[in-house]
C-alpha positions in Angstrom: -48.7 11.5 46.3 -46.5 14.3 45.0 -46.5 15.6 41.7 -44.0 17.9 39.5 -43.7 18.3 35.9 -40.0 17.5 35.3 -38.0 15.5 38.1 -34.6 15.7 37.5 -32.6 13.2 39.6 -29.5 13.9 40.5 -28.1 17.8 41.1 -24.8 17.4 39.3 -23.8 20.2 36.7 -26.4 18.1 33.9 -29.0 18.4 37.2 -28.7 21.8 38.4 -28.4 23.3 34.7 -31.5 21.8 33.3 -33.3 22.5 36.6 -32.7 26.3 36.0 -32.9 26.1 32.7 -36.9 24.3 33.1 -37.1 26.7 36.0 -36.9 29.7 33.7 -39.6 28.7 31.3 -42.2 28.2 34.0 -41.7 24.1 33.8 -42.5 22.9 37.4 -39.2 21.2 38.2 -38.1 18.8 40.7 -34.5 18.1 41.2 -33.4 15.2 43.6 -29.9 15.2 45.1 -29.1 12.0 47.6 -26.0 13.8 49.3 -26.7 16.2 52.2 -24.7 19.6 50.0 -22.1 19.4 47.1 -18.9 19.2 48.7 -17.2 16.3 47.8 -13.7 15.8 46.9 -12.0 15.2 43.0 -14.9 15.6 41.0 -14.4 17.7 37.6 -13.4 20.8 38.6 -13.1 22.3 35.0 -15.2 25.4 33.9 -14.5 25.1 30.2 -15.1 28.2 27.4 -18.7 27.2 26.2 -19.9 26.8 29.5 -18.3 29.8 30.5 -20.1 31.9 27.8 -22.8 30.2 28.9 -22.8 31.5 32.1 -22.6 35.4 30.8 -25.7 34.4 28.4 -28.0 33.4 31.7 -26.5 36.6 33.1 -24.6 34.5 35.9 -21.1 35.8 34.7 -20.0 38.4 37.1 -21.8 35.5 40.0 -19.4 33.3 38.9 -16.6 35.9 38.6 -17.0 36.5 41.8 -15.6 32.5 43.2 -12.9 31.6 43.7 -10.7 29.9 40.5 -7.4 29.6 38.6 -7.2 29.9 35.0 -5.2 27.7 32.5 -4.7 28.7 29.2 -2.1 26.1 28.4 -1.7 22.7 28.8 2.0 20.7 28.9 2.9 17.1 29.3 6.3 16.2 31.0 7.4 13.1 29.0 10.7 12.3 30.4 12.6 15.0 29.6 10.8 16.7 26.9 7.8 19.5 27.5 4.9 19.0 25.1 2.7 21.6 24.7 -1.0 19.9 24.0 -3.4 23.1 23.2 -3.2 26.8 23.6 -6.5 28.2 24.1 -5.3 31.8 24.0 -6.3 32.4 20.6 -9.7 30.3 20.2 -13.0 32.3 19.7 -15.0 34.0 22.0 -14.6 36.2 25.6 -13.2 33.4 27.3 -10.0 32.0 26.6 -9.0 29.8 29.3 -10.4 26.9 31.2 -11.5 28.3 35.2 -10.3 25.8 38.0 -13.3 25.9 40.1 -14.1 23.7 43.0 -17.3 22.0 41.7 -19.1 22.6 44.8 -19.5 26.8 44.3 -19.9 26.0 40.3 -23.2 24.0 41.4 -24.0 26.5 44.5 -23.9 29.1 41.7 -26.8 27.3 39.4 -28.6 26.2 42.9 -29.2 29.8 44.3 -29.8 31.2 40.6 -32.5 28.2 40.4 -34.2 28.7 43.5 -35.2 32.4 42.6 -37.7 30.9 40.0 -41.2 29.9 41.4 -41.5 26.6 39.6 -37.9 25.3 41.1 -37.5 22.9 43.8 -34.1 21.2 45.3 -34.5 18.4 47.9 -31.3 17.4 49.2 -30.9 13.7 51.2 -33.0 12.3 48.6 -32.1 9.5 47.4 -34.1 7.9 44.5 -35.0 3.8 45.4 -37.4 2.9 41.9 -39.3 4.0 39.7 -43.1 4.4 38.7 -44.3 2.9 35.9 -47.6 2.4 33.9 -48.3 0.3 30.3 -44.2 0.8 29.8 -43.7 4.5 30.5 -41.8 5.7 33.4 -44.6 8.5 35.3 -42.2 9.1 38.5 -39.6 7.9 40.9 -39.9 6.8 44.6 -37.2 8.0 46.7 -36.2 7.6 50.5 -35.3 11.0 52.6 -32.8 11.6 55.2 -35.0 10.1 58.0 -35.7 7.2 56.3 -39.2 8.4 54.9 -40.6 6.5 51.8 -42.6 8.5 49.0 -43.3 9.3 45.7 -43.3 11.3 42.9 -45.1 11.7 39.7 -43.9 13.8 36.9 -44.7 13.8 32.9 -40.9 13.1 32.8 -38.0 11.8 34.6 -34.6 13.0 33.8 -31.7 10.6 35.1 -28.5 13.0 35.9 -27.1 10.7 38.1 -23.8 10.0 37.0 -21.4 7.5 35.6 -23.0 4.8 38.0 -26.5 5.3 37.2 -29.3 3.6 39.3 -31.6 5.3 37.4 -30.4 4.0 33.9 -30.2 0.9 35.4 -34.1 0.9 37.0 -35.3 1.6 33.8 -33.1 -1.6 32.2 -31.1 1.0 29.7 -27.6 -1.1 29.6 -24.7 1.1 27.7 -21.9 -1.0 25.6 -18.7 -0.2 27.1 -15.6 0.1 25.6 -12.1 -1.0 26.7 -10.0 0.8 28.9 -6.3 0.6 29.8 -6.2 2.3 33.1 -7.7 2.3 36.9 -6.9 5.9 38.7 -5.9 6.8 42.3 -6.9 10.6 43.3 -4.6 11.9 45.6 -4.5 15.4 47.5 -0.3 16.4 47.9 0.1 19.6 50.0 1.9 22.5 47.6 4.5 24.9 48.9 3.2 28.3 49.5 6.6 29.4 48.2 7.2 27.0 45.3 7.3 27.0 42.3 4.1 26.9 40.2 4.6 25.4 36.8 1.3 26.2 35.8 -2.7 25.3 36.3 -2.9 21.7 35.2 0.6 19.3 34.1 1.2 15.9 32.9 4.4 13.5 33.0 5.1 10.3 32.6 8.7 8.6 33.1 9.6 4.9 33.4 5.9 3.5 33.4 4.4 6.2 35.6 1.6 8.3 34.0 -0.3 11.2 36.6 -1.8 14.7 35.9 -1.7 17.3 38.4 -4.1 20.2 39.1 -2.0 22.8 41.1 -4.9 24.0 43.1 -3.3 26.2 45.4 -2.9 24.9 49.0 -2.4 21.4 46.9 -1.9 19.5 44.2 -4.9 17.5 43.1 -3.7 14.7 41.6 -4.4 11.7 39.5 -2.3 9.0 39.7 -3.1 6.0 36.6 -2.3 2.0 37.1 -3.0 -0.7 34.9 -7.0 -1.4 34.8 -7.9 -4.0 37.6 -4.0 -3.8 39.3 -5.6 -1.6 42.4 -5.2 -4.7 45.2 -1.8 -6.0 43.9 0.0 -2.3 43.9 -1.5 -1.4 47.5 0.0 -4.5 48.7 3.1 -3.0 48.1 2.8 -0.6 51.6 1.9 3.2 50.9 5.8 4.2 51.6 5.9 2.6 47.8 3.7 4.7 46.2 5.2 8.3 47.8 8.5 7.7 46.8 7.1 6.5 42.9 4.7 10.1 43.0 7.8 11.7 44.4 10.3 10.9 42.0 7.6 11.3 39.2 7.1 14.7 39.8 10.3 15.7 42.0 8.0 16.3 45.1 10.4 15.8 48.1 9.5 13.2 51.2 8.0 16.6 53.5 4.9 16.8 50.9 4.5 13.1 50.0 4.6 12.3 53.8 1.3 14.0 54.1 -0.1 11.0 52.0 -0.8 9.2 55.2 -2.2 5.7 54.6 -3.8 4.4 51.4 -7.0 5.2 53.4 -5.9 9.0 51.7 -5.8 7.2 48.1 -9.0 7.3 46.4 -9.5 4.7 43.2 -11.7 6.0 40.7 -12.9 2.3 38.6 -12.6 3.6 35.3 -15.5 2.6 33.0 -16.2 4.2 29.5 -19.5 3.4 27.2 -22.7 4.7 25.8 -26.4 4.0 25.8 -27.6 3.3 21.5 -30.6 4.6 23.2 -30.7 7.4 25.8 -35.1 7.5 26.5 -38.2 5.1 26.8 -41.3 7.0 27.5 -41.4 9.1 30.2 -37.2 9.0 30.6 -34.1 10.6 29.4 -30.9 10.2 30.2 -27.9 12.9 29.6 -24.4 13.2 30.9 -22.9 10.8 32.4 -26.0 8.6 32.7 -26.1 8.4 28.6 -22.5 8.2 28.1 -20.2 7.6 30.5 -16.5 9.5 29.7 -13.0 8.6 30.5 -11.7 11.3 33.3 -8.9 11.6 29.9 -9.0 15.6 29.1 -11.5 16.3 31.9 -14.5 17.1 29.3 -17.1 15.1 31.1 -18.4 18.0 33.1 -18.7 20.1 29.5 -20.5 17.9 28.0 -22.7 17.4 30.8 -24.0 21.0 30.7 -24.0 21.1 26.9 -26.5 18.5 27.1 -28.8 19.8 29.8 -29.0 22.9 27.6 -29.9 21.2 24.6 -32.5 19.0 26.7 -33.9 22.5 28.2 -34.2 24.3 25.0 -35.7 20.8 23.6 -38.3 20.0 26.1 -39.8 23.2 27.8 -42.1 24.2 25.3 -43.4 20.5 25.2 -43.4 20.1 28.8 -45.4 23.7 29.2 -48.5 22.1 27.2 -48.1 19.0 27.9 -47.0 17.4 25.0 -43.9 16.1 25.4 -43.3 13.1 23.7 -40.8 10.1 22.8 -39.9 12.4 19.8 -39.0 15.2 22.0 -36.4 12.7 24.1 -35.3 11.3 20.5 -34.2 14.8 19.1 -32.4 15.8 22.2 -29.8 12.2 21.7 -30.0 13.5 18.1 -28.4 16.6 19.0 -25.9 15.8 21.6 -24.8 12.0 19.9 -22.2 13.5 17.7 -20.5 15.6 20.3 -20.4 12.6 22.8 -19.3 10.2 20.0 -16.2 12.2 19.0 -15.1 13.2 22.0 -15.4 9.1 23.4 -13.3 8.1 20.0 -10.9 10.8 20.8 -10.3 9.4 24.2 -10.1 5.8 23.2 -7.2 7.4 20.5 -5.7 9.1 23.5 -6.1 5.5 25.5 -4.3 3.7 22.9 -1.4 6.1 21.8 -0.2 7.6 24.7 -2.0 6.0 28.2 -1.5 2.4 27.4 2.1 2.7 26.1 3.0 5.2 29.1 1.6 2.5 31.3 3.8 -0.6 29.7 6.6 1.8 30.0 6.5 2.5 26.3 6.6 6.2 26.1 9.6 8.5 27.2 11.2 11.5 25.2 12.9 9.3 22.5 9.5 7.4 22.0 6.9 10.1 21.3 3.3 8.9 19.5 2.9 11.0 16.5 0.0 13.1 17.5 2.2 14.8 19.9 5.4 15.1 17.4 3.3 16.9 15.2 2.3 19.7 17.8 5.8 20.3 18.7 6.1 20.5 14.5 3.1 22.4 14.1 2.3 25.2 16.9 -0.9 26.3 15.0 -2.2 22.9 15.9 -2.5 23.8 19.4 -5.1 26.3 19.3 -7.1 23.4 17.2 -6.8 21.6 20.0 -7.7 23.5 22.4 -11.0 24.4 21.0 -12.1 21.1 20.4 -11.1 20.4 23.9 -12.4 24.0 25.2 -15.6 24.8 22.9 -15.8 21.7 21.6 -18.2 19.8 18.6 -21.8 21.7 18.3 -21.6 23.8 21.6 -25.0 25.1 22.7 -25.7 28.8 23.4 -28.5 29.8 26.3 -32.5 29.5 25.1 -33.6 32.8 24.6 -36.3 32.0 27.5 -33.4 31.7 30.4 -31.1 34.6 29.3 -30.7 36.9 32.1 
């Protein structure tokens, strides 16, 4: 049987951070990632300040210089005919002022290749986790399945679950999250850009007659969700895919030669939108962070963020404990202590966000004459946007890099 001290399951950005973070202190680590390599298509592609600084504090900064990204630095909503602007980030604290629009796949090749120059890292890719270990009540391991169908085991003094909004680990170890209400189911779409059109900037919003979508202008194309009425998925594809380019088109004034290349619904991804939080992210031997713990709406693309601001908390946390093997159920307990308030606001903001601008826009409620009050008062109040944009871009109790991983 295998042993490691940590195994982290999953190699999201929670995954791969912690497992460098662990890696850096001398914590044997094991992190367990079921897909064959990172590249998969509209995950959260947002590199947000704090995690940005983060990045120069673990001496990764010129690395991640070095990818490929787009900044954005402001972000508008189209509502009907009126431009809102909803934060300006070019006067919050700090070296970074912007949010970098990187595909997620080199942001967690970056942490990979920084993680596997430390001794005491390993990665197993195309292995997937199938239970967990248990003894008197505390989780001691995980057993997993490989890509040739090879059955094993691991023990570790802790299991981490990074594994996502869906977790199988959370759900092995009988941790249910209370969910909150939702308005809204989204399709993820790629529409081809022009290379000679006009950019109207990093990220955008609109909504007109019922229609709500954001768009990510990503170069060659425009990444785009696309939001319908929670559960309405079936009923709105029965209406033939030639219904759905000429809505996207007319929402955003894209002409029939780019919505064309929206070839079947086969090319229309729905994301099930679920929102909710564990009251208790550990039992003995288990943590949960990210998604696992508290599962965000895709509203302000924050989830990623938070993600890593967790895994840095939990590193920081847990690696002297894990070192002399001491760590403990109060150990897990102070790491939810830390992040709960960050996850909490940002979840209530979303469900504010849900209810005051999603929802309406969706029952056709919203347009230029009709605007909620939180965005009247930024067009009032301009100041208001930087506020915003460093809740959204440093956010609640951002974590700085232990001392122990600084490169």
């Amino acid at each position: 049987m295998e042993r490691t001290t940590c195994c982290v399951v999953g190699g999201g950005p929670a995954g791969m951070m912690l497992g460098l973070l662990l890696a850096r202190a001398g914590v044997e680590v094991t992190v367990l990632e079921k897909h064959k390599d990172f590249l998969r298509d509209f995950r959260g592609d947002t590199v947000h300040p704090s995690t940005l600084r983060l990045l120069d504090e673990l001496g990764l900064g010129e690395r991640f210089a070095r990818l490929p990204a787009r900044r954005l630095d402001l972000v508008r909503a189209h509502i009907g005919d009126t431009v809102v602007t909803l934060s300006d980030l070019r006067r919050i604290p700090g070296p970074h002022k912007y949010i970098a629009m990187v595909p997620q796949w080199d942001f967690l090749d970056l942490l990979a290749s920084a993680a596997a120059e430390e001794p005491s890292f390993t990665l197993r890719m195309r292995t997937a986790v199938t239970g967990l270990l248990t003894e008197g009540g505390r989780v001691t391991g995980v057993r997993y399945e490989d890509a040739d169908g090879a059955t094993g085991e691991i023990r570790a003094d802790l299991t981490v679950a990074c594994d996502g909004r869906d977790s199988l680990v959370r759900e092995l170890a009988g941790l249910r999250p209370e969910f909150f209400d939702v308005p809204m189911d989204v399709w993820q779409v790629k529409v081809p850009a022009r290379p000679d059109g006009a950019k109207e900037g990093a990220i955008f919003f609109r909504a007109k007659g019922g229609q709500f979508a954001a768009t990510t202008d990503r170069g060659e194309y425009y990444q785009t969700s696309y939001l319908i009425k929670k559960g309405t998925d079936q009923e709105l594809r029965a209406n033939g895919i030639e219904w759905f380019r000429d809505r996207l088109g007319d929402l955003f004034g894209w002409d029939e030669e780019l919505t064309g290349a929206i070839g079947s619904w086969d090319d229309v991804k729905l994301l099930d939108v679920t929102m909710g939080r564990l009251r208790r992210w550990y039992r003995p031997g288990l943590l949960c962070i990210g998604d696992s713990a508290h599962i965000m709406s895709p509203t302000g693309g924050v989830g990623v963020n938070l993600a890593v601001q967790d895994a840095v908390a939990a590193g920081r946390i847990l690696a002297g404990p894990l070192l002399n093997g001491s760590a403990c159920v109060h150990d897990l307990e102070r790491v939810q202590k830390r992040r709960l308030l960050p996850a909490a606001v940002v979840q209530r903001s979303q469900i504010a966000e849900h209810e005051a601008v999603l929802r309406p826009a969706l029952d056709g409620r919203l347009d230029s004459d009709r605007l909620p009050a939180p965005m009247r008062l930024l067009r009032r109040v301009p100041a208001l946007r930087t506020v915003t944009g460093y809740l959204g871009g440093i956010g609640i109790r951002p974590e700085h890099a232990p001392a122990f991983a600084r490169g």
